[in-house]
TIBAZA-891505 format. One line per 5 residues: number of its first residue (from 0); for each residue x, y, z of C-alpha. Coordinates in nm, 4 decimals, decimal comma. Example, Ala and Ser with C-alpha at 12.3 -4.5 7.8 and 13.67 -1.06 7.14 Angstrom:
REM residues 2
0) 1,2300:-0,4500:0,7800  1,3670:-0,1060:0,7140
//
This chain:
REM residues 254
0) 4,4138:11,7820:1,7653  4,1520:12,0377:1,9125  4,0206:11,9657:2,2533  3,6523:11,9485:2,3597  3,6655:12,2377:2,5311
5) 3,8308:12,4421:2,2085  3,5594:12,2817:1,9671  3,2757:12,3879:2,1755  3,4454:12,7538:2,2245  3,4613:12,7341:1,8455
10) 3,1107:12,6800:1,8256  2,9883:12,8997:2,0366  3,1715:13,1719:1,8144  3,0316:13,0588:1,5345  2,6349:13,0558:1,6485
15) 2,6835:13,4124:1,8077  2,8159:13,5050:1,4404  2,5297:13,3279:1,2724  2,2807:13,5234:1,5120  2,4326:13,8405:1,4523
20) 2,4503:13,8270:1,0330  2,0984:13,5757:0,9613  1,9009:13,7588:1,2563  2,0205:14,0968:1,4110  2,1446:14,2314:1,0980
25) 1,8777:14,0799:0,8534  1,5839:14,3041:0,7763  1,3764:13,9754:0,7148  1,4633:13,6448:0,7663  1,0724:13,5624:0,7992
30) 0,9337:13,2847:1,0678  1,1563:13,1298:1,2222  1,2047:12,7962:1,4845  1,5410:12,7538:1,7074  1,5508:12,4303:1,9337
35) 1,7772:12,3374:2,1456  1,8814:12,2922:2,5336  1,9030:12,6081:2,7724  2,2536:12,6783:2,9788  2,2136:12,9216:3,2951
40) 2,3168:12,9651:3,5845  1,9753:12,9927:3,7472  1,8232:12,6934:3,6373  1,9375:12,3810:3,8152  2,0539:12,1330:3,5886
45) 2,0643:12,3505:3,3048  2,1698:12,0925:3,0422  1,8208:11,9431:3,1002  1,6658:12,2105:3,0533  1,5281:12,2601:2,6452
50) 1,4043:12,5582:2,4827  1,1836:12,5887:2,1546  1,1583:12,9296:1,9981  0,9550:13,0457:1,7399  0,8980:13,3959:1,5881
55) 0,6380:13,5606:1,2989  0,7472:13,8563:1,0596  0,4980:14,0928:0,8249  0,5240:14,3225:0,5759  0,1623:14,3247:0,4819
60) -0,1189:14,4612:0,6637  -0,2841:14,1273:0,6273  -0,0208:13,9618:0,7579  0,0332:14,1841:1,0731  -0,3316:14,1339:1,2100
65) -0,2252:13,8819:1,3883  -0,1126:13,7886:1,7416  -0,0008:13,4370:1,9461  -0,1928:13,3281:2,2259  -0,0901:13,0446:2,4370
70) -0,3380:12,7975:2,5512  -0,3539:12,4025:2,6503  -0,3431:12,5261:2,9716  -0,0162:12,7287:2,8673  0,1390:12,4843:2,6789
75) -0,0032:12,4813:2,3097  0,0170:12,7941:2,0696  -0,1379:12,9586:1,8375  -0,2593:13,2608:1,5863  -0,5415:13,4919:1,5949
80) -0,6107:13,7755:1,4198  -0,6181:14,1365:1,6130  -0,9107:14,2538:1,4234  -1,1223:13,9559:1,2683  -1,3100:14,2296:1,0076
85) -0,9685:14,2626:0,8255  -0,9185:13,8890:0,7501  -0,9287:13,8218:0,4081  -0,7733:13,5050:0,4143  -0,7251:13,3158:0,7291
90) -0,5655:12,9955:0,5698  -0,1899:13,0927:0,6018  -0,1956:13,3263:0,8631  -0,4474:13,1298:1,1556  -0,2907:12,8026:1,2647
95) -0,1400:12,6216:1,5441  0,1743:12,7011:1,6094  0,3246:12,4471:1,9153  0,1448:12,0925:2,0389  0,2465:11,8173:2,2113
100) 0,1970:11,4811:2,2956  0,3809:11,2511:2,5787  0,7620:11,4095:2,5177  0,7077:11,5175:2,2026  0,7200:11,8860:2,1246
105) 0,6205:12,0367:1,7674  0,6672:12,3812:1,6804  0,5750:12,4584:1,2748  0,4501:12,7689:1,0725  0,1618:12,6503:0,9536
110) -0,1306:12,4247:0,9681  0,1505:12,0925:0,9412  0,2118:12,1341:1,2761  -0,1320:11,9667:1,3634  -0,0440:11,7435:1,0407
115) 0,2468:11,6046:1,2607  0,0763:11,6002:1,5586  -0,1836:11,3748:1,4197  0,0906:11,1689:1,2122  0,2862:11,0655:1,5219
120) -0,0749:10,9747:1,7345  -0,1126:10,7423:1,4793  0,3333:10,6002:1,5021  0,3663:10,8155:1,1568  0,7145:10,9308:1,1090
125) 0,7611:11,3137:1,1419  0,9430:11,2679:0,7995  0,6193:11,0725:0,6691  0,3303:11,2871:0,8430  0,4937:11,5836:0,6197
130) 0,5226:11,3998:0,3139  0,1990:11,5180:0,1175  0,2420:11,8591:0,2358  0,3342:12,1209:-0,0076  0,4522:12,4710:0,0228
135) 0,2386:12,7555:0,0854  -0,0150:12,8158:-0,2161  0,1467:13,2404:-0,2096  0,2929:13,3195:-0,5496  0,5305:13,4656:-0,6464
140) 0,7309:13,4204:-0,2655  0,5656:13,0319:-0,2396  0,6401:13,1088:0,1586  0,8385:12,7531:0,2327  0,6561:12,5534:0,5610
145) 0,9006:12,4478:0,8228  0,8691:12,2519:1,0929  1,0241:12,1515:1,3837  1,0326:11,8032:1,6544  1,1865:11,7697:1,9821
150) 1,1926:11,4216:2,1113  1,2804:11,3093:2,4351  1,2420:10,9936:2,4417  1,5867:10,8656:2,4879  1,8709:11,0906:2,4839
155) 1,7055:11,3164:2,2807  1,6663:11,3843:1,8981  1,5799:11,7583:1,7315  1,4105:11,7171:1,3726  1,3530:12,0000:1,1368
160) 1,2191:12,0220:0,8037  1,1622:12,2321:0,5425  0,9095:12,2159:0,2632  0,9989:12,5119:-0,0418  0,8971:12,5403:-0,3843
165) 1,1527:12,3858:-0,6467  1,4276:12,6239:-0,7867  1,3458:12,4870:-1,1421  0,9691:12,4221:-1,1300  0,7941:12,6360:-0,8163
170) 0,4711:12,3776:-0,8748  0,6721:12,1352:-0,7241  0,8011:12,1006:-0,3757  1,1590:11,9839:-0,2065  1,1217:11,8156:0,1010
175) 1,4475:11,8269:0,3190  1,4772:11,7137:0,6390  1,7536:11,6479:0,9119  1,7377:11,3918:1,2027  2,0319:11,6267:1,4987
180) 2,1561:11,4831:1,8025  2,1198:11,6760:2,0959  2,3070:11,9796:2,1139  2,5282:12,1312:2,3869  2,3952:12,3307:2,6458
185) 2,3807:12,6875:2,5539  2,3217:12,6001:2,1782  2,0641:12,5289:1,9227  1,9779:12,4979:1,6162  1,7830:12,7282:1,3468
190) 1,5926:12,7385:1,0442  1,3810:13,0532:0,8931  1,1586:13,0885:0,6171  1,3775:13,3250:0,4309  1,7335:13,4556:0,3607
195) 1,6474:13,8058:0,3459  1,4540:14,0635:0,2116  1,3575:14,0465:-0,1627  1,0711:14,0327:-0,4490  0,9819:13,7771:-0,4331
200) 1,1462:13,6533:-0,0977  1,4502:13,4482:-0,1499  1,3622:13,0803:0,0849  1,6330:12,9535:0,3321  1,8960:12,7435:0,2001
205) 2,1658:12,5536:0,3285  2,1911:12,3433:0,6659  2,0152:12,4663:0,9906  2,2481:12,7515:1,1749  2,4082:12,6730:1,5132
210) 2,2505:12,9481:1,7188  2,3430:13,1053:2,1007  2,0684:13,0261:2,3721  2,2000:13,1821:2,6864  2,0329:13,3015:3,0168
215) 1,7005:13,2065:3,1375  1,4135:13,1455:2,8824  1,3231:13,5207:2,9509  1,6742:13,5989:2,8619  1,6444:13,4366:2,5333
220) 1,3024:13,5404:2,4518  1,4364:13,8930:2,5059  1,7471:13,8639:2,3652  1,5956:13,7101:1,9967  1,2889:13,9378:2,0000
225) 1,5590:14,2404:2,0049  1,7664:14,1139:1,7461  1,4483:14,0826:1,4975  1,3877:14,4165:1,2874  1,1415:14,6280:1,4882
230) 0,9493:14,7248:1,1414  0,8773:14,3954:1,0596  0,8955:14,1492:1,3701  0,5537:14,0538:1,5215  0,5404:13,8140:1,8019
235) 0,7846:13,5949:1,9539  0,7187:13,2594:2,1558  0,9908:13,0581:2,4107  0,8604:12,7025:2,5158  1,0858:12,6199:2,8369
240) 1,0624:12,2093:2,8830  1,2216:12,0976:3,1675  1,1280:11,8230:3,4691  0,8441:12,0538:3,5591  0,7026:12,0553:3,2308
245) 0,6506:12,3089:2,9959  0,5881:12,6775:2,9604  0,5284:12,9387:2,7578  0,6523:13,3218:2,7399  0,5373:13,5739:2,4625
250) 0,6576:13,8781:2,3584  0,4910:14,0361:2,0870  0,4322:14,3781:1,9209  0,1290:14,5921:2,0712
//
């Protein structure tokens, strides 16, 4: 029977692989949202200490004109556009990306995040707040809308979701979600937009990927904004929520 400490060794193994082949070695894996809790040896108590990351990608010039800014006094984010005279179409590309409310954190890739934020003001489920939301209106890729919830109120829960366009009928929508328990320290777990490159862009499928989140928050931020492809990545955003709150770090493309 394998031990605690083997299955955790195991799984550790396993998220640096899934890192290395979905991220480092993908040309385009898209947006993307990791949550999870923080293990390092310079932040006391480490296993309370969470992390929410969440990263843009581009191949368009319309889709590159764009930056993250945090605000909410440091703890909300969102998109702007560089250079407001090349906007075409703000709708998909300007949103919120990170809110909270009282030990709630949201993190999403699209205008749902403030759908969420105003579901669960109101004691909507996360699972019902996204339930009339569709995928993005961007044939032929129909960009899928993920989202993510940390909740700590209790032992703490991570929800993500994912909202694509049907395999058989891309008019219609599957809505998948999954309700995680908290991870182990040092771990999270992942969700992008895509699998890879493609025309049009083949969505993520399959469960979210166990993924490595070791070091600081500055450690991590670095360490994920690396492994993205330089041609493509954009900007890059690590949440640290701990007993102090809740900050955020940026690294983004100049």
């Amino acid at each position: 029977m394998m031990s605690e400490t083997s299955r955790l060794e195991q799984l550790r193994v396993f998220a640096e692989q899934h890192f290395a082949r979905h991220l480092a070695a993908n040309r385009y894996p898209g947006r993307g949202i990791v949550i999870g809790r923080l293990a390092a040896s310079d932040v006391e108590d480490a296993g309370d200490a969470w992390v929410q990351v969440y990263w843009i990608m581009g191949r368009s010039a319309h889709s590159r004109n764009r930056r993250f800014v945090a605000g909410g006094d440091g703890v909300e984010l969102r998109t702007e556009a560089r250079d407001l005279s090349l906007v075409t179409d703000p709708s998909l590309i300007i949103y919120e990306a990170m809110l909270e409310l009282e030990d709630l954190y949201i993190v999403a890739n699209g205008d749902h995040a403030r759908t969420v934020h105003t579901g669960l003001e109101r004691h909507v489920r996360f699972e019902d707040a996204l339930g009339e939301r569709e995928r993005e209106d961007d044939p032929p890729n129909y960009t899928p809308r993920i989202a993510g919830l940390l909740n700590l109120r209790g032992a703490g829960t991570v929800r993500l979701s994912i909202l694509r366009a049907n395999a058989a009928d891309p008019a219609l929508t599957d809505h998948v979600f999954w309700r995680l328990p908290a991870p182990p320290p040092g771990l999270g777990y992942g969700i992008t937009t895509y699998r890879s490159d493609g025309a049009p862009l083949p969505p993520y499928a399959g469960d979210p990927l166990w993924l490595p989140l070791v070091g600081s928050v500055e450690d991590v931020a670095d360490t994920y904004w690396e492994a993205l492809d330089r041609e493509n990545r954009i900007a890059l955003a690590a949440k640290l929520i701990d007993a102090e709150g809740s900050r955020i770090i940026l690294r983004q493309s100049e």
